[in-house]
C-alpha positions in Angstrom: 51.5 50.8 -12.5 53.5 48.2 -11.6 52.0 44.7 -11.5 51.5 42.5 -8.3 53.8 39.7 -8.8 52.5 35.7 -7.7 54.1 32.6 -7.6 52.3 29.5 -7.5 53.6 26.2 -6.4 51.7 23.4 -7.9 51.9 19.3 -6.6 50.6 16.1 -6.9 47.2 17.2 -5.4 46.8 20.6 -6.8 48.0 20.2 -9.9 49.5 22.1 -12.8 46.2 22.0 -14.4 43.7 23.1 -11.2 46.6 25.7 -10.8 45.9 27.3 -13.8 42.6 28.6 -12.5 45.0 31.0 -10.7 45.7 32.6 -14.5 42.6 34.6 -14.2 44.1 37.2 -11.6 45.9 38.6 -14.2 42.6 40.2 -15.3 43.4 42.0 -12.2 46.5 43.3 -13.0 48.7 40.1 -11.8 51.7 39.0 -13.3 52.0 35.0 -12.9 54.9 32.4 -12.4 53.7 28.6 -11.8 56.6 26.4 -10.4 56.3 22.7 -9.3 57.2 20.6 -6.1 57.8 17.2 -7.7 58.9 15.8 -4.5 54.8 15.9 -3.6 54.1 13.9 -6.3 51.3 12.3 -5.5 48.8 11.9 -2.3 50.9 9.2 -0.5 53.8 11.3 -0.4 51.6 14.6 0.4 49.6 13.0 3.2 52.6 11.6 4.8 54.3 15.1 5.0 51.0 16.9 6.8 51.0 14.5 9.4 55.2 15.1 9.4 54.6 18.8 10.0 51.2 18.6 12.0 53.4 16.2 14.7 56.7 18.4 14.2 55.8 21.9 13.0 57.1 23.5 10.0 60.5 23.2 10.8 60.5 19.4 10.1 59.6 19.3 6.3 62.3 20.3 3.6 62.0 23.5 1.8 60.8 23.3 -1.4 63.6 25.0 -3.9 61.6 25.6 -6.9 59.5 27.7 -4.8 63.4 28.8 -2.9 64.5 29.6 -6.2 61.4 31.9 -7.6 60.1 33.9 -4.4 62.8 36.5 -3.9 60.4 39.1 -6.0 57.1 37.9 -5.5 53.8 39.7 -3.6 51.9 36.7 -3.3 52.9 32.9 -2.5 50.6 30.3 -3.3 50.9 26.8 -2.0 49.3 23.7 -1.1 51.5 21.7 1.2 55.0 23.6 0.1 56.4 24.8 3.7 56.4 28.8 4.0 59.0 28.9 6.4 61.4 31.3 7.7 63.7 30.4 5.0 61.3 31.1 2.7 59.6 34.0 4.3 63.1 35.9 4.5 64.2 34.9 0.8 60.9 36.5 -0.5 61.7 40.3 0.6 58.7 42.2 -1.4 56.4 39.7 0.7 52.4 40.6 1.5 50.6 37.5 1.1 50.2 34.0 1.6 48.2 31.6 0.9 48.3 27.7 1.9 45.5 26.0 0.0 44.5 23.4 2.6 42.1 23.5 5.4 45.0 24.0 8.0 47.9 26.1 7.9 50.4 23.6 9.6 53.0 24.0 6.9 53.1 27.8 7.0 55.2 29.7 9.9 52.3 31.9 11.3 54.1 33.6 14.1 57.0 34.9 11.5 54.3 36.0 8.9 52.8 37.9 11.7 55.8 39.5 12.7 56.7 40.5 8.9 53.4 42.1 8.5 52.5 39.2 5.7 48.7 38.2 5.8 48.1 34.5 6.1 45.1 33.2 4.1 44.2 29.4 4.1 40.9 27.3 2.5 39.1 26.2 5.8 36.3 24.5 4.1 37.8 23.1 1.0 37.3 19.5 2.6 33.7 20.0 4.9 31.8 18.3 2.4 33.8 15.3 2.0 34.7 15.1 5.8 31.3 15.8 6.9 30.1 12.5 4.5 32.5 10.7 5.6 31.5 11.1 9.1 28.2 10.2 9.0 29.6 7.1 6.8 31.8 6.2 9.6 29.3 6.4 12.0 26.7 4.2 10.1 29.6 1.7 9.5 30.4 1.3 12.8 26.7 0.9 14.3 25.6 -1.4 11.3 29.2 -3.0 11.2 29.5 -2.7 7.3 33.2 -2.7 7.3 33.0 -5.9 9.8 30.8 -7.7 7.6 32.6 -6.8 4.4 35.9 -7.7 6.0 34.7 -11.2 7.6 32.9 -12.5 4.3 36.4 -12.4 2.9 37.6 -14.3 5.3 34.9 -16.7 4.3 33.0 -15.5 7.3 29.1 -15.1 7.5 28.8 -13.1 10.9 25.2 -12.8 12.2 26.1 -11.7 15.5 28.6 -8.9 16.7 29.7 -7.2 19.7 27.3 -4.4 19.8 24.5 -6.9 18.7 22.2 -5.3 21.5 23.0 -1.7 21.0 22.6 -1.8 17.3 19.7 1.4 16.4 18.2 3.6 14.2 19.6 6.6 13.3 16.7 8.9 14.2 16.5 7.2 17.5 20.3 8.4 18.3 21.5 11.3 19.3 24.8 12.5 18.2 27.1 14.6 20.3 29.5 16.9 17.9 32.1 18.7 19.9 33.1 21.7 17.6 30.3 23.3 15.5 32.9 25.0 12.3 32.3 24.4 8.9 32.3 20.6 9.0 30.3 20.4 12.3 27.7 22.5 10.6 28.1 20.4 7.3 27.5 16.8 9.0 24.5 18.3 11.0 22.9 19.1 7.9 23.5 15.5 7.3 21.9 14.0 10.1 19.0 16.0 9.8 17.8 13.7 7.0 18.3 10.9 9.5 15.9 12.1 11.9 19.1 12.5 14.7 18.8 14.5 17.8 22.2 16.9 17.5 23.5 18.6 20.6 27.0 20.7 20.3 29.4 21.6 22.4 31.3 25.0 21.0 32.4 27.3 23.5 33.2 29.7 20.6 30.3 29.6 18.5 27.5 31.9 19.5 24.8 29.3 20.4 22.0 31.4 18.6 24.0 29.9 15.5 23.9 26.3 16.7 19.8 26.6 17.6 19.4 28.0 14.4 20.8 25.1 12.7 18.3 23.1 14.5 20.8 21.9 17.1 21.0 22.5 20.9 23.8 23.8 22.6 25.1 21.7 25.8 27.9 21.9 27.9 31.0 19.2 27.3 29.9 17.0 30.3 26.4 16.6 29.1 27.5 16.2 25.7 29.7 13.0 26.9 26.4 11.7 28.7 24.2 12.2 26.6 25.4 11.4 23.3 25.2 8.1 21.5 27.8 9.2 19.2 30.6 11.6 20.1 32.2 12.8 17.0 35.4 15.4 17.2 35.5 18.4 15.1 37.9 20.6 16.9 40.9 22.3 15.4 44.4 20.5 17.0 46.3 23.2 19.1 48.1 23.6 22.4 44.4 23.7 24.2 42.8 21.0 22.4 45.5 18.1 22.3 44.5 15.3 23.7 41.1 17.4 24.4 39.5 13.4 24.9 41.3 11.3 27.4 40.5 9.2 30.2 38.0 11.6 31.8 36.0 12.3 28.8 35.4 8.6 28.0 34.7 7.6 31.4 31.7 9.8 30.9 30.4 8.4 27.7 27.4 5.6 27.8 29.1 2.1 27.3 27.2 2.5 24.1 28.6 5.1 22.9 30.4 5.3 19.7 33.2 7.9 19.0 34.2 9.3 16.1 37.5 10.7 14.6 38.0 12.2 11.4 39.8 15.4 12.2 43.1 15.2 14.0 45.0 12.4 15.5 46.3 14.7 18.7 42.9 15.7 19.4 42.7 11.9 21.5 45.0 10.5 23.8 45.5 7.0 21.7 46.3 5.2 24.8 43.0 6.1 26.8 40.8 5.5 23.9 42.6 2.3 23.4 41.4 1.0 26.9 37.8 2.8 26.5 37.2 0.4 23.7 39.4 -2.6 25.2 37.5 -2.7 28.4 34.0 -1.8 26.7 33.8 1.4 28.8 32.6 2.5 25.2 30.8 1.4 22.5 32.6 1.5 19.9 34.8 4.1 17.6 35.7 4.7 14.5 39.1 6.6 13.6 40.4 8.1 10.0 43.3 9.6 11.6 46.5 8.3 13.8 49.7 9.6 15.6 51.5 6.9 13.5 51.0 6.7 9.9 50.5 4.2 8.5 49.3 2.1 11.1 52.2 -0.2 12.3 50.9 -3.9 12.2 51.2 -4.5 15.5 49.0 -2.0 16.6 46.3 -2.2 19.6 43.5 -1.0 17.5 44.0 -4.3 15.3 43.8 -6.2 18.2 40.0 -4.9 18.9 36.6 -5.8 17.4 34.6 -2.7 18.2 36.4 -0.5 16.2 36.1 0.7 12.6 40.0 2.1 10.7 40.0 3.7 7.8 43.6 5.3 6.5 43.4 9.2 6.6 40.9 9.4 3.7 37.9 11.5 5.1 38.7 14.8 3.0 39.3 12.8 -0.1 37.4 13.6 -3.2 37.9 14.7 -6.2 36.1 17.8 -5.0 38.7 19.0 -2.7 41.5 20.0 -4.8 39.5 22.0 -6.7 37.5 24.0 -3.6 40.8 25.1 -2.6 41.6 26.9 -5.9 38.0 28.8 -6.2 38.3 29.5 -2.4 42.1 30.8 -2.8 41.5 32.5 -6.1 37.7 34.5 -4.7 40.0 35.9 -1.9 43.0 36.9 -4.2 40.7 38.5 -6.5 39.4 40.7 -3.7 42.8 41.6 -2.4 44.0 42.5 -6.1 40.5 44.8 -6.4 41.4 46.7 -2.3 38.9 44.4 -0.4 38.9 42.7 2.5 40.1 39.1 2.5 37.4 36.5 3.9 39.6 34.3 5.1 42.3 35.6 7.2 44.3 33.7 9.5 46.4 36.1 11.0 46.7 40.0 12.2 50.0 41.1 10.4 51.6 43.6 12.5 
C-alpha cells in the first residue's frame, strides 16, 4: 500500500523541534518530509505577516519556496503561517489535506481548497487559554489601572487619583458583557466565575441552552451594550462582523463601561472607539490588537488616559505552539485511521 505522503513546514513559532511531534503519524502508515520557512524566523516577523494577510488576504504574503519546492507529491500540507495559496494549491497535484496550525485560517486560500476538493483543517483553540487569561488580565488592569500605575511610577509619578476614580469596583459586583460565546468566550467565563461576575452573552449562533449551561445568560446585542460593565469582543473577523462595534454600539454602552479587544483589530471601527473614549461616552478600553502595527507614535490612543495598549500579545505563551501540534496531529491521526476530522473548516466539493 502505498504511503500517505506529508510535508511539514516548520518556523520561528512552531519550530523544528515541536514539529517533530508530527513523526508519530508514520505509525500510521505516513511517510514524512519537514522543510523550514526561515523567512518566519521569529514572532516579530510572524506576527507582522498575520496581520499582513488578515488586512490583505492571502494574496499579499510571499509564497514560501521550501514549501514551493517540496509539495508537488504530497497528500497532506502542514503549516503554521506558510500561505497555502493558489500557487501552492495548484503546484501540489496529489492534494487532500491541509492544515494551518493557527486559530485562523487567514493564510490558507479556502475558496480554492473548496473548489479542489482539499479539506481545510485549522487549531481553533490552540490560543483560548492564553487569550481568555489575558482578557480577564486586561480587564482587571484597566478597572484597577495597574498598567497606569506601573507606567507613572516610572515617570516618578505616585498617582492616587485617576480618571475612573468613581467607577472603580469589584469584580463580582460587575457584570461582563461577552459578545461571541466560542472557545475563548467559554474559556474567560470559566474565568470570571471565580470572580463572582454576572456573565451575559450575546451569540446568535450558539444554542443558548449551551450558554445557560455554562452558567451564563443569553441577551440580545442591545441589552448586552446596556447592560454590561464590560463589553469584551470574541467574534471571528469576516465580511459580517467588520467593524461589528462602531458608533451605534458605543453610544449604547454605560459611560462606565469598559471595552475589551483581544481578538481582531477589524472587529472595531478605530475611529468611533477613538471618540467613545475621547469624549468619555465610555469608560474605558483596553485593546491588544490594531489596524496598524505597530502602533505609529503619533497615534490617538496615546493621546488618551482611559485606555489600556498592550502590543498583540494575548495568545502568547509558551503553551500555544505546542496546542497546535497535539490539536493538528489528533486530527491527522484520525484521517490516516478513516475517521472523521474534528476540525473542519471547509465542505470540499
Amino acid at each position: 500500500m502505498e504511503k500517505v505522503k506529508i510535508l511539514l513546514v516548520s518556523d520561528g513559532g512552531i519550530t523544528n523541534k515541536l514539529m517533530q511531534e508530527m513523526y508519530e503519524l508514520e505509525k500510521y502508515g505516513a511517510e514524512i518530509t519537514l522543510v523550514e520557512d526561515k523567512e518566519m524566523y521569529a514572532m516579530g516577523p510572524i506576527t507582522d505577516r498575520m496581520l499582513e494577510i488578515e488586512l490583505n488576504g492571502v494574496d499579499a504574503a510571499p509564497t514560501c519556496k521550501p514549501l514551493l519546492d517540496a509539495c508537488a507529491d504530497k497528500d497532506i500540507i502542514v503549516v503554521h503561517v506558510a500561505s497555502i495559496n493558489k500557487e501552492v494549491i495548484n503546484a501540489a497535484k496529489k492534494l487532500k489535506v491541509v492544515a494551518v496550525l493557527r486559530g485562523g485560517i487567514e493564510n490558507a486560500d479556502i475558496e480554492a481548497l473548496t473548489e479542489k476538493g482539499i479539506t481545510l483543517i485549522n487549531a481553533p483553540w490552540r490560543s483560548a487559554h492564553a487569550v481568555a487569561d489575558f482578557t480577564v488580565g486586561m480587564m482587571i488592569a484597566e478597572n484597577k489601572n495597574i498598567a497606569r500605575s506601573h507606567h507613572l511610577i516610572f515617570n516618578g509619578e505616585w498617582c492616587k487619583n485617576y480618571v475612573n476614580q468613581e467607577y472603580i469596583h469589584d469584580m463580582r459586583t460587575r457584570t461582563v458583557g461577552l459578545v461571541g460565546f466560542g472557545y475563548i468566550g467559554q474559556r474567560v467565563t470559566e474565568r470570571l466565575t471565580g470572580f463572582g461576575s454576572k456573565v451575559i452573552v450575546y451569540d446568535p449562533y450558539i444554542d443558548p441552552k449551551i450558554i445557560e449551561d455554562a452558567g451564563c445568560t443569553p441577551v440580545g446585542l442591545d441589552e448586552l451594550l446596556e447592560q454590561s460593565d464590560f463589553v469584551s469582543a470574541h467574534l471571528r473577523l469576516t465580511d459580517t462582523t467588520k467593524h461589528f462595534f462602531s458608533d451605534k454600539e458605543f453610544s449604547k454602552m454605560k459611560k462606565t463601561a469598559y471595552f475589551i479587544n483581544t481578538a481582531r483589530a477589524g472587529l472595531v471601527d478605530t475611529d468611533a472607539l477613538i471618540k467613545a473614549l475621547k469624549n468619555k461616552e465610555i469608560g474605558g478600553a483596553a485593546v491588544d490588537v490594531f489596524d496598524i502595527e505597530p502602533l505609529p507614535k503619533d497615534h490617538p490612543f496615546l493621546q488618551l488616559n482611559n485606555v489600556t495598549l498592550t502590543s498583540h500579545i494575548a495568545g502568547t505563551s509558551a503553551d500555544t505552539m505546542r496546542n497546535s501540534v497535539e490539536i493538528g496531529l489528533e486530527d491527522l491521526k484520525k484521517y490516516l485511521q478513516g475517521l472523521p476530522m474534528e476540525n473542519v473548516r471547509n465542505n470540499p466539493k
